[in-house]
MIVO-357106 format. One line per 4 residues: for each residue x, y, z of C-alpha. Coordinates in steps of 0.2 Angstrom, whole numbers, plus 2048, in hexadecimal, padded with zeros to 3 digits. Layout:
BEGIN
X/Y/Z  ... $
REM end
This chain:
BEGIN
3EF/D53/981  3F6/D42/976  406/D45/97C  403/D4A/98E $
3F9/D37/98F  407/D2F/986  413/D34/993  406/D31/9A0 $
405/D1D/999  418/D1C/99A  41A/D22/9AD  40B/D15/9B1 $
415/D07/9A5  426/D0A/9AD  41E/D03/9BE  41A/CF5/9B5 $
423/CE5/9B9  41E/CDD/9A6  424/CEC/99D  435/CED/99E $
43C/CFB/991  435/D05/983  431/CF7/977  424/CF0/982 $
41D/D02/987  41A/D06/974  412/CF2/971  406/CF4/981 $
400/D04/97D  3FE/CFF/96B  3F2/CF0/96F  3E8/CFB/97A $
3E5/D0B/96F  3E2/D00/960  3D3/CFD/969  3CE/D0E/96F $
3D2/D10/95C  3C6/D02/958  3B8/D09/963  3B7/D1B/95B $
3B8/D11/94A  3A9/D06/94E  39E/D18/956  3A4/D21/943 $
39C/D11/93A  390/D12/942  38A/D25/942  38B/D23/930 $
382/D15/92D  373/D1E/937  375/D2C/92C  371/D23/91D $
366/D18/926  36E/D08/926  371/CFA/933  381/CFA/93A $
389/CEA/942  398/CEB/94F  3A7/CE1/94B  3A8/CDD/95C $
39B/CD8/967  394/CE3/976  39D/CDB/986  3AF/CDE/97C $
3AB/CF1/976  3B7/CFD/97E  3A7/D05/986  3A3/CF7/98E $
3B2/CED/997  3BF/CFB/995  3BB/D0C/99C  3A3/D09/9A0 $
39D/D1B/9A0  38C/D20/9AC  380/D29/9A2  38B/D3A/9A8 $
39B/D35/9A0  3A5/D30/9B0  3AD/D1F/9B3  3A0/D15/9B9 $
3AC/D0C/9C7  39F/CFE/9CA  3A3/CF7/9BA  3B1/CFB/9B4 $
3BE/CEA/9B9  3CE/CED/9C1  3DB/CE6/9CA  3DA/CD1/9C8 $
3CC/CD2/9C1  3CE/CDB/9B3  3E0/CD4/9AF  3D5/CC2/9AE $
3C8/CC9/9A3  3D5/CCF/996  3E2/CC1/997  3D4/CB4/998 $
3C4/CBA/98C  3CA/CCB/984  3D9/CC5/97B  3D4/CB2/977 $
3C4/CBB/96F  3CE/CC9/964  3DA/CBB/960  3CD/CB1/958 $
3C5/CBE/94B  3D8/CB8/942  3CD/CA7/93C  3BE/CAF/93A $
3BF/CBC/92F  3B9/CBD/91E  3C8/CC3/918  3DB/CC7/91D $
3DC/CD8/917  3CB/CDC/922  3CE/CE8/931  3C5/CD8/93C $
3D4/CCD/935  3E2/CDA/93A  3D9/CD9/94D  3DC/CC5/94D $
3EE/CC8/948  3F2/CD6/954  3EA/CCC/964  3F3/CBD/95D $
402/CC4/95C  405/CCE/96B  401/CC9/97F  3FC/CD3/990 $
40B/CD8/998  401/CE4/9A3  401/CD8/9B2  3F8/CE2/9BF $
3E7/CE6/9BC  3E9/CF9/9C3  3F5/CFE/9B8  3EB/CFA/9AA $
3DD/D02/9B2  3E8/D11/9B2  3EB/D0E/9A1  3D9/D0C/99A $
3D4/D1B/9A2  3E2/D24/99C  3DF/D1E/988  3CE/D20/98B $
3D4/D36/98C  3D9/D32/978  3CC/D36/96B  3CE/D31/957 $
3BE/D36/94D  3C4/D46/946  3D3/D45/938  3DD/D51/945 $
3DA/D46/951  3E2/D35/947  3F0/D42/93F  3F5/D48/951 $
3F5/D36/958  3FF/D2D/94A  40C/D3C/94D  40F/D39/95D $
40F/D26/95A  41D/D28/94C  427/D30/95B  423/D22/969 $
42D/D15/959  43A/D21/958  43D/D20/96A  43D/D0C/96A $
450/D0D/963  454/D15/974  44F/D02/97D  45D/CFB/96F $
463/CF4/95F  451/CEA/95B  448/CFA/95F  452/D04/952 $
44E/CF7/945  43D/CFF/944  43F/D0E/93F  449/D17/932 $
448/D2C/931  438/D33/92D  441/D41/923  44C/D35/918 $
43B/D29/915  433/D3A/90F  440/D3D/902  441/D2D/8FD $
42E/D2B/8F8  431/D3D/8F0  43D/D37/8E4  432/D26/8DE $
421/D2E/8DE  417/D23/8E2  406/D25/8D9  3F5/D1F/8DE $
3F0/D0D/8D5  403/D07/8D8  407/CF8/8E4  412/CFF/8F0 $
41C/CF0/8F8  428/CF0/909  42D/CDF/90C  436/CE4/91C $
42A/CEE/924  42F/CF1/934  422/D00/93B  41C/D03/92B $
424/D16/92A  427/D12/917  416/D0D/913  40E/D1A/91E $
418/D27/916  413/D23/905  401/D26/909  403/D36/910 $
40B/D3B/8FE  3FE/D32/8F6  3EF/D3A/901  3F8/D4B/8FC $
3FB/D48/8EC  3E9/D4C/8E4  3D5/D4D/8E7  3D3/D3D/8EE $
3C2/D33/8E6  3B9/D27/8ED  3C1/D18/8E2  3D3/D23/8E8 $
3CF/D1F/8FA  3C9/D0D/8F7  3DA/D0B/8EE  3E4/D12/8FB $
3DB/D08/909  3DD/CF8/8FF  3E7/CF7/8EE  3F8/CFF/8F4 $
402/CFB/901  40A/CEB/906  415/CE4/912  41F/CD5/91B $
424/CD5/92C  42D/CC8/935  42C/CCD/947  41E/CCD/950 $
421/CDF/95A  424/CE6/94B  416/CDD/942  40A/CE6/94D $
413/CF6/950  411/CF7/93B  402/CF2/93C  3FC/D01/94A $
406/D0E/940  3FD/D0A/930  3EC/D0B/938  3EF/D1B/942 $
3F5/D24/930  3E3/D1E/929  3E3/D0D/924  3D7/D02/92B $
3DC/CF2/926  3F0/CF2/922  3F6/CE5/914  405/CDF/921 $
409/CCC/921  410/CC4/930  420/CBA/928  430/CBB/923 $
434/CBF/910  443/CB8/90E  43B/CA7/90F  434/CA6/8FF $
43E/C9E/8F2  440/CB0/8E3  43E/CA7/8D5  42E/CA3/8DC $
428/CB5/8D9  41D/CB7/8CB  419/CC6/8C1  408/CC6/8CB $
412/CC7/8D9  41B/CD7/8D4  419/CEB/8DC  41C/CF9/8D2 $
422/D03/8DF  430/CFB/8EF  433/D06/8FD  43E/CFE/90C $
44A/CFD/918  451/CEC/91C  459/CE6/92B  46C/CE6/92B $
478/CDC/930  46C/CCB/936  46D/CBB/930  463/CB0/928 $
464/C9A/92B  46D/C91/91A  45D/C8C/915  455/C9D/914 $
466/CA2/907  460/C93/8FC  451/C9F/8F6  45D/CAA/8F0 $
469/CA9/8E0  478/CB3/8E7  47B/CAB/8FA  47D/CB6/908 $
479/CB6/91C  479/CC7/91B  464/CCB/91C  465/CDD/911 $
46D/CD4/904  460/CC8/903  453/CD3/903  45D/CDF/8F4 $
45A/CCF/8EA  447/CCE/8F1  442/CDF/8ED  44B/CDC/8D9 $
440/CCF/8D5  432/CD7/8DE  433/CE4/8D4  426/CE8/8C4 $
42F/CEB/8B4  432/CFF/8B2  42F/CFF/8C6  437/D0A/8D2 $
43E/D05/8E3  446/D13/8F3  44E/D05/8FE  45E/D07/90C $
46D/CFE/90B  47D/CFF/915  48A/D09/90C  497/CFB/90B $
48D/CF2/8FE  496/D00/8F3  4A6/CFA/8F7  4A5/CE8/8FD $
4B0/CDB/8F4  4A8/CCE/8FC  49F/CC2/8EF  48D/CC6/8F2 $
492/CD9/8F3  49A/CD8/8E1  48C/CCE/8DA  47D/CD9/8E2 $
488/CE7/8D9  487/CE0/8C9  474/CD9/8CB  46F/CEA/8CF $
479/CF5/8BE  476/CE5/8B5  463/CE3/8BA  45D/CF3/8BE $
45E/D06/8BA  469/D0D/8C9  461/D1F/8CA  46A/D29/8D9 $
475/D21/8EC  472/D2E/8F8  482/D2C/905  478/D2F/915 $
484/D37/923  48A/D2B/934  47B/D2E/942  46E/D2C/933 $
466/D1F/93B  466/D24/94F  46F/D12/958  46F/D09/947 $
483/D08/94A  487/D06/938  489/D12/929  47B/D11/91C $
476/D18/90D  465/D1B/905  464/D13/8F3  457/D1B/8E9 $
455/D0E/8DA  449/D14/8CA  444/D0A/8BE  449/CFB/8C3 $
444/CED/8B6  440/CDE/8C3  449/CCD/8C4 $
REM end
Protein backbone atom coordinates (compact mmCIF):
# COMPACT_ATOMS: atom_id res chain seq x y z
CA UNK A 1 0.00 0.00 0.00
CA UNK A 2 3.35 2.60 0.89
CA UNK A 3 4.37 2.13 -2.41
CA UNK A 4 1.31 2.19 -4.33
CA UNK A 5 0.66 5.87 -2.62
CA UNK A 6 4.17 6.89 -3.19
CA UNK A 7 3.62 6.54 -6.86
CA UNK A 8 0.26 7.83 -6.56
CA UNK A 9 1.87 11.28 -4.90
CA UNK A 10 4.36 11.43 -7.88
CA UNK A 11 1.76 11.10 -10.78
CA UNK A 12 -0.32 14.00 -8.83
CA UNK A 13 3.38 16.12 -8.22
CA UNK A 14 4.35 15.78 -11.86
CA UNK A 15 1.21 17.91 -12.89
CA UNK A 16 2.39 20.28 -10.64
CA UNK A 17 3.87 23.50 -12.10
CA UNK A 18 6.10 24.23 -8.62
CA UNK A 19 7.63 20.83 -8.69
CA UNK A 20 9.79 20.51 -11.44
CA UNK A 21 11.92 16.98 -10.95
CA UNK A 22 12.44 14.41 -8.49
CA UNK A 23 14.24 16.62 -5.95
CA UNK A 24 11.30 18.66 -5.32
CA UNK A 25 8.95 15.51 -5.37
CA UNK A 26 11.03 13.83 -2.42
CA UNK A 27 11.10 17.60 -0.45
CA UNK A 28 7.33 18.09 -0.81
CA UNK A 29 6.23 14.83 0.15
CA UNK A 30 8.65 14.92 3.02
CA UNK A 31 7.14 18.08 4.70
CA UNK A 32 3.79 16.69 4.43
CA UNK A 33 4.28 12.99 5.73
CA UNK A 34 6.45 14.45 8.59
CA UNK A 35 3.38 15.62 9.69
CA UNK A 36 1.13 12.70 9.14
CA UNK A 37 4.24 11.19 10.92
CA UNK A 38 3.68 13.95 13.68
CA UNK A 39 0.10 13.22 14.08
CA UNK A 40 0.28 9.42 14.71
CA UNK A 41 3.28 10.33 17.13
CA UNK A 42 1.12 12.79 19.25
CA UNK A 43 -2.18 9.92 19.20
CA UNK A 44 0.67 7.08 20.60
CA UNK A 45 1.76 9.88 23.37
CA UNK A 46 -1.07 10.25 24.13
CA UNK A 47 -2.77 6.59 24.39
CA UNK A 48 0.12 6.04 26.80
CA UNK A 49 -0.16 8.62 28.75
CA UNK A 50 -3.86 7.58 29.49
CA UNK A 51 -2.64 4.31 30.27
CA UNK A 52 -0.79 5.31 33.10
CA UNK A 53 -3.02 7.96 33.80
CA UNK A 54 -1.19 11.01 33.12
CA UNK A 55 -2.20 14.35 31.28
CA UNK A 56 -0.91 14.47 27.96
CA UNK A 57 -0.34 18.05 26.17
CA UNK A 58 -0.23 18.29 22.27
CA UNK A 59 2.91 19.94 20.93
CA UNK A 60 0.80 21.41 18.53
CA UNK A 61 -2.39 23.18 19.11
CA UNK A 62 -5.91 21.80 17.99
CA UNK A 63 -6.59 24.07 14.65
CA UNK A 64 -2.96 22.89 13.33
CA UNK A 65 -3.48 18.93 14.11
CA UNK A 66 -3.34 16.84 11.00
CA UNK A 67 -7.13 15.90 12.04
CA UNK A 68 -8.07 19.08 11.93
CA UNK A 69 -6.84 21.28 8.83
CA UNK A 70 -5.55 18.34 6.81
CA UNK A 71 -7.74 15.52 6.05
CA UNK A 72 -11.37 16.42 9.10
CA UNK A 73 -12.94 13.03 9.44
CA UNK A 74 -17.19 12.76 10.28
CA UNK A 75 -17.78 10.55 13.13
CA UNK A 76 -17.93 7.56 10.31
CA UNK A 77 -14.42 8.00 9.07
CA UNK A 78 -15.09 9.72 5.50
CA UNK A 79 -13.72 13.04 4.61
CA UNK A 80 -15.91 15.46 5.86
CA UNK A 81 -15.89 17.74 2.44
CA UNK A 82 -17.48 20.80 4.46
CA UNK A 83 -14.39 21.13 6.13
CA UNK A 84 -11.91 20.00 4.78
CA UNK A 85 -9.91 23.36 2.62
CA UNK A 86 -9.09 23.04 -0.89
CA UNK A 87 -8.28 24.80 -3.73
CA UNK A 88 -7.21 28.76 -2.76
CA UNK A 89 -8.27 28.32 0.19
CA UNK A 90 -6.40 25.97 1.54
CA UNK A 91 -3.09 26.81 -0.43
CA UNK A 92 -3.68 30.50 1.79
CA UNK A 93 -4.06 28.55 4.97
CA UNK A 94 -0.78 26.60 4.70
CA UNK A 95 1.48 29.43 3.03
CA UNK A 96 0.01 31.93 5.28
CA UNK A 97 -0.77 30.48 9.05
CA UNK A 98 0.32 26.62 8.80
CA UNK A 99 4.05 27.33 7.98
CA UNK A 100 4.64 30.69 9.80
CA UNK A 101 3.30 28.85 12.77
CA UNK A 102 5.47 25.41 12.48
CA UNK A 103 8.30 27.79 11.54
CA UNK A 104 8.25 29.44 14.85
CA UNK A 105 8.37 26.36 17.29
CA UNK A 106 12.47 26.93 15.97
CA UNK A 107 12.49 29.94 18.88
CA UNK A 108 10.44 28.52 21.11
CA UNK A 109 11.66 25.50 21.97
CA UNK A 110 13.08 24.51 25.21
CA UNK A 111 15.76 22.85 23.52
CA UNK A 112 17.47 22.08 20.05
CA UNK A 113 17.72 18.59 20.28
CA UNK A 114 13.72 18.39 21.04
CA UNK A 115 11.43 16.99 18.39
CA UNK A 116 9.33 20.67 18.70
CA UNK A 117 12.92 22.22 17.72
CA UNK A 118 13.40 19.91 14.60
CA UNK A 119 9.67 21.02 13.41
CA UNK A 120 10.84 24.87 13.60
CA UNK A 121 13.95 24.00 11.54
CA UNK A 122 12.12 21.80 8.85
CA UNK A 123 9.26 24.67 8.30
CA UNK A 124 12.10 27.11 8.27
CA UNK A 125 13.97 25.48 5.92
CA UNK A 126 11.80 24.33 3.27
CA UNK A 127 8.61 26.28 1.37
CA UNK A 128 5.16 25.31 -0.44
CA UNK A 129 5.86 24.64 -3.73
CA UNK A 130 2.38 22.85 -4.20
CA UNK A 131 0.81 25.93 -5.80
CA UNK A 132 -2.58 24.67 -6.47
CA UNK A 133 -4.70 23.91 -3.67
CA UNK A 134 -6.33 20.76 -5.39
CA UNK A 135 -3.23 19.00 -5.88
CA UNK A 136 -2.40 19.13 -2.45
CA UNK A 137 -5.95 18.24 -1.63
CA UNK A 138 -4.93 15.23 -3.72
CA UNK A 139 -2.12 14.84 -1.85
CA UNK A 140 -3.44 15.14 1.98
CA UNK A 141 -5.85 12.68 1.04
CA UNK A 142 -3.45 10.44 -0.36
CA UNK A 143 -0.75 10.71 2.86
CA UNK A 144 -3.63 10.50 5.00
CA UNK A 145 -3.84 6.28 3.34
CA UNK A 146 -0.28 6.09 5.27
CA UNK A 147 -0.21 4.77 8.82
CA UNK A 148 2.90 4.77 11.37
CA UNK A 149 2.01 3.40 14.76
CA UNK A 150 3.04 -0.19 14.44
CA UNK A 151 7.26 -0.71 14.08
CA UNK A 152 6.23 -2.63 10.60
CA UNK A 153 4.63 0.12 9.73
CA UNK A 154 7.79 2.82 10.48
CA UNK A 155 10.17 -0.13 9.06
CA UNK A 156 8.08 -0.45 5.65
CA UNK A 157 7.85 3.40 5.35
CA UNK A 158 11.64 4.27 5.89
CA UNK A 159 12.32 1.58 3.16
CA UNK A 160 10.47 2.94 0.76
CA UNK A 161 11.74 6.38 1.63
CA UNK A 162 15.61 5.17 1.44
CA UNK A 163 14.37 4.24 -2.35
CA UNK A 164 12.62 7.78 -3.17
CA UNK A 165 16.65 9.28 -2.14
CA UNK A 166 18.14 6.85 -4.23
CA UNK A 167 16.06 7.88 -7.14
CA UNK A 168 16.85 11.86 -6.44
CA UNK A 169 20.34 11.01 -8.44
CA UNK A 170 18.19 10.32 -11.38
CA UNK A 171 17.05 14.53 -11.36
CA UNK A 172 21.23 14.95 -11.50
CA UNK A 173 24.58 15.50 -9.92
CA UNK A 174 23.13 17.48 -6.62
CA UNK A 175 20.71 14.53 -6.19
CA UNK A 176 23.44 11.98 -6.10
CA UNK A 177 25.30 13.84 -3.55
CA UNK A 178 22.75 12.49 -1.18
CA UNK A 179 23.14 9.27 -1.12
CA UNK A 180 25.79 6.72 -1.18
CA UNK A 181 24.97 2.76 -1.43
CA UNK A 182 23.17 1.20 1.14
CA UNK A 183 25.13 -2.06 0.84
CA UNK A 184 28.63 -0.27 1.00
CA UNK A 185 27.37 2.00 4.28
CA UNK A 186 26.32 -1.47 5.79
CA UNK A 187 29.97 -2.90 5.43
CA UNK A 188 31.44 0.00 6.32
CA UNK A 189 29.62 0.34 9.87
CA UNK A 190 30.40 -3.77 10.11
CA UNK A 191 33.90 -3.16 10.00
CA UNK A 192 34.01 -0.16 12.83
CA UNK A 193 31.34 -1.49 15.19
CA UNK A 194 30.01 0.85 16.49
CA UNK A 195 28.96 0.26 20.12
CA UNK A 196 26.12 1.84 22.12
CA UNK A 197 27.39 4.84 24.51
CA UNK A 198 29.81 5.95 21.54
CA UNK A 199 29.25 9.40 19.72
CA UNK A 200 28.82 8.69 16.27
CA UNK A 201 29.64 11.83 14.13
CA UNK A 202 28.86 12.62 10.19
CA UNK A 203 29.93 15.90 9.52
CA UNK A 204 28.70 15.77 5.88
CA UNK A 205 25.53 14.32 6.45
CA UNK A 206 23.75 14.53 3.50
CA UNK A 207 20.39 11.99 3.98
CA UNK A 208 21.78 10.60 6.92
CA UNK A 209 22.18 6.91 5.37
CA UNK A 210 25.35 6.74 7.63
CA UNK A 211 23.75 7.58 10.74
CA UNK A 212 20.68 5.66 10.05
CA UNK A 213 22.56 2.60 9.34
CA UNK A 214 24.43 2.59 12.44
CA UNK A 215 21.41 2.49 14.38
CA UNK A 216 19.94 -0.27 12.89
CA UNK A 217 23.40 -2.26 13.82
CA UNK A 218 23.17 -0.81 17.00
CA UNK A 219 19.29 -1.75 17.61
CA UNK A 220 20.41 -5.25 16.51
CA UNK A 221 23.20 -5.63 18.25
CA UNK A 222 21.69 -6.56 21.83
CA UNK A 223 18.65 -6.40 24.36
CA UNK A 224 18.09 -2.96 24.16
CA UNK A 225 17.30 -1.22 28.12
CA UNK A 226 15.57 1.58 28.75
CA UNK A 227 18.88 3.77 29.37
CA UNK A 228 19.94 1.81 25.65
CA UNK A 229 17.09 3.42 24.00
CA UNK A 230 17.48 6.83 25.82
CA UNK A 231 21.06 6.71 24.62
CA UNK A 232 20.22 5.98 21.07
CA UNK A 233 17.43 8.60 20.92
CA UNK A 234 19.83 11.20 22.43
CA UNK A 235 23.68 10.44 23.12
CA UNK A 236 24.76 9.01 19.73
CA UNK A 237 24.45 10.32 16.42
CA UNK A 238 25.47 13.62 15.09
CA UNK A 239 25.64 15.50 12.10
CA UNK A 240 26.20 18.69 9.90
CA UNK A 241 24.53 19.58 6.86
CA UNK A 242 25.17 22.42 4.73
CA UNK A 243 22.27 22.45 2.30
CA UNK A 244 18.91 22.97 3.21
CA UNK A 245 17.29 19.99 1.07
CA UNK A 246 19.52 17.79 2.26
CA UNK A 247 19.21 19.28 5.84
CA UNK A 248 15.68 18.21 5.81
CA UNK A 249 15.67 15.15 3.73
CA UNK A 250 18.41 13.83 6.71
CA UNK A 251 16.45 14.98 8.99
CA UNK A 252 13.12 12.95 7.60
CA UNK A 253 15.26 9.82 7.09
CA UNK A 254 16.54 9.77 10.66
CA UNK A 255 13.02 10.13 12.14
CA UNK A 256 11.21 7.52 9.85
CA UNK A 257 14.30 4.96 11.18
CA UNK A 258 13.18 5.85 14.89
CA UNK A 259 14.59 8.94 16.01
CA UNK A 260 12.37 11.42 17.04
CA UNK A 261 14.50 14.24 17.40
CA UNK A 262 17.79 13.98 15.04
CA UNK A 263 21.07 15.73 16.43
CA UNK A 264 21.61 17.28 12.66
CA UNK A 265 22.81 20.97 12.49
CA UNK A 266 22.05 23.22 9.69
CA UNK A 267 25.69 24.63 8.80
CA UNK A 268 28.61 24.08 6.98
CA UNK A 269 31.66 22.23 8.86
CA UNK A 270 34.29 23.46 6.99
CA UNK A 271 33.73 26.90 8.59
CA UNK A 272 35.14 26.29 11.87
CA UNK A 273 38.61 27.08 12.25
CA UNK A 274 40.30 22.92 13.34
CA UNK A 275 42.29 23.90 15.78
CA UNK A 276 39.42 25.12 17.33
CA UNK A 277 38.13 21.59 18.15
CA UNK A 278 38.63 20.65 21.57
CA UNK A 279 38.89 17.20 23.01
CA UNK A 280 35.22 17.88 24.28
CA UNK A 281 34.41 18.19 20.92
CA UNK A 282 35.70 14.79 19.68
CA UNK A 283 33.58 11.44 18.53
CA UNK A 284 34.75 8.13 19.04
CA UNK A 285 33.33 6.82 16.11
CA UNK A 286 33.17 9.09 12.24
CA UNK A 287 31.12 7.68 9.63
CA UNK A 288 30.93 9.82 6.21
CA UNK A 289 30.87 10.53 2.84
CA UNK A 290 31.99 13.89 1.74
CA UNK A 291 31.08 15.82 -1.22
CA UNK A 292 33.67 15.55 -3.99
CA UNK A 293 34.95 17.77 -6.20
CA UNK A 294 33.31 21.38 -4.73
CA UNK A 295 34.96 24.14 -3.61
CA UNK A 296 35.34 26.03 -0.84
CA UNK A 297 35.86 30.29 -0.72
CA UNK A 298 39.90 31.25 0.34
CA UNK A 299 38.63 31.98 3.60
CA UNK A 300 37.00 28.85 4.28
CA UNK A 301 40.85 26.98 3.44
CA UNK A 302 42.22 29.41 6.20
CA UNK A 303 40.60 27.02 8.78
CA UNK A 304 42.61 24.34 7.68
CA UNK A 305 46.60 23.62 7.94
CA UNK A 306 47.12 22.03 4.57
CA UNK A 307 45.22 24.45 1.92
CA UNK A 308 43.07 22.87 -0.62
CA UNK A 309 39.71 24.03 -2.73
CA UNK A 310 39.10 20.59 -2.97
CA UNK A 311 35.98 20.12 -0.12
CA UNK A 312 36.84 16.18 0.60
CA UNK A 313 40.14 17.08 1.50
CA UNK A 314 39.06 19.55 3.82
CA UNK A 315 36.84 17.53 5.48
CA UNK A 316 39.78 14.29 5.70
CA UNK A 317 41.46 17.02 7.93
CA UNK A 318 37.89 17.61 9.71
CA UNK A 319 37.19 14.16 10.51
CA UNK A 320 41.30 13.69 11.96
CA UNK A 321 40.91 16.14 14.36
CA UNK A 322 37.38 15.19 15.17
CA UNK A 323 38.46 12.06 15.83
CA UNK A 324 38.82 10.68 19.85
CA UNK A 325 41.98 9.18 20.52
CA UNK A 326 41.86 5.18 19.76
CA UNK A 327 38.63 6.22 17.63
CA UNK A 328 37.59 4.54 14.64
CA UNK A 329 36.32 6.36 11.41
CA UNK A 330 34.62 4.45 7.71
CA UNK A 331 34.65 7.60 5.51
CA UNK A 332 34.81 7.73 1.18
CA UNK A 333 37.35 9.35 -0.52
CA UNK A 334 38.06 9.48 -4.40
CA UNK A 335 40.60 7.06 -5.34
CA UNK A 336 43.11 9.47 -6.75
CA UNK A 337 43.96 10.82 -3.26
CA UNK A 338 46.19 7.36 -3.48
CA UNK A 339 47.95 8.61 -6.24
CA UNK A 340 47.82 12.39 -6.30
CA UNK A 341 51.09 14.30 -6.62
CA UNK A 342 49.53 17.37 -5.93
CA UNK A 343 50.57 19.19 -2.60
CA UNK A 344 47.60 18.65 -0.60
CA UNK A 345 47.33 15.00 -1.96
CA UNK A 346 51.02 14.21 -0.70
CA UNK A 347 50.57 15.97 2.57
CA UNK A 348 46.92 14.35 3.41
CA UNK A 349 48.96 11.12 2.70
CA UNK A 350 51.46 11.67 5.17
CA UNK A 351 48.87 13.16 7.89
CA UNK A 352 46.92 10.26 7.55
CA UNK A 353 50.21 7.22 8.00
CA UNK A 354 51.86 9.84 10.09
CA UNK A 355 48.68 10.62 12.25
CA UNK A 356 46.50 7.67 12.25
CA UNK A 357 46.37 3.89 12.10
CA UNK A 358 45.44 3.09 8.37
CA UNK A 359 43.46 -0.12 8.87
CA UNK A 360 42.16 -1.38 5.26
CA UNK A 361 41.36 0.91 1.34
CA UNK A 362 38.64 -1.02 -0.21
CA UNK A 363 39.07 -0.11 -4.09
CA UNK A 364 35.20 0.21 -4.93
CA UNK A 365 34.59 -0.60 -8.73
CA UNK A 366 33.54 2.36 -11.63
CA UNK A 367 29.54 2.71 -11.31
CA UNK A 368 29.81 2.42 -7.34
CA UNK A 369 28.23 5.41 -6.85
CA UNK A 370 25.27 5.52 -9.65
CA UNK A 371 26.00 9.26 -11.66
CA UNK A 372 28.65 10.23 -9.18
CA UNK A 373 31.00 10.34 -12.54
CA UNK A 374 34.11 9.73 -10.59
CA UNK A 375 36.06 6.62 -9.22
CA UNK A 376 35.91 6.40 -5.47
CA UNK A 377 37.18 4.36 -2.97
CA UNK A 378 35.90 3.56 0.44
CA UNK A 379 38.66 4.17 3.24
CA UNK A 380 38.01 2.23 6.36
CA UNK A 381 40.38 3.94 8.94
CA UNK A 382 40.68 2.17 12.63
CA UNK A 383 42.14 3.48 15.36
CA UNK A 384 42.79 6.68 14.40
CA UNK A 385 44.50 8.81 17.09
CA UNK A 386 42.83 12.40 16.41
CA UNK A 387 44.63 15.63 15.51
Amino acid sequence: MFEQTFKNLDNVLRTEAGCQNELDYIEQTSWIIFLKYLDDLEADRQAAAELSGKTYTPILKPEYRWKRWAVPKTKTGEIDHHKALSGDDLSEFVNKTLFPYLAKFKTTADHPDTIEYKIGEIFSEIRNKVHSGYNLREILNRVDELRFRSQAEKHEMSHLYEDKIKNMGNAGRNGGEYYTPRPLIRAIVQVVAPKIGEKIYDPAVGSAGFLCEAFEYLKASKQLSTKDVETLQRKSFFGKEKKSLAYVIGTMNMILHGIEAPNIIHTNTLLENITDIQEKDRYDVILANPPFGGSEQKQVQHNFPIKTGETAYLFLQHFIKSLKAGGRAGIVIKSTFLNGTDNASVSLRKLLLDSCDLHTILDCPSGTFQGAGVKTCASILVGLTGG
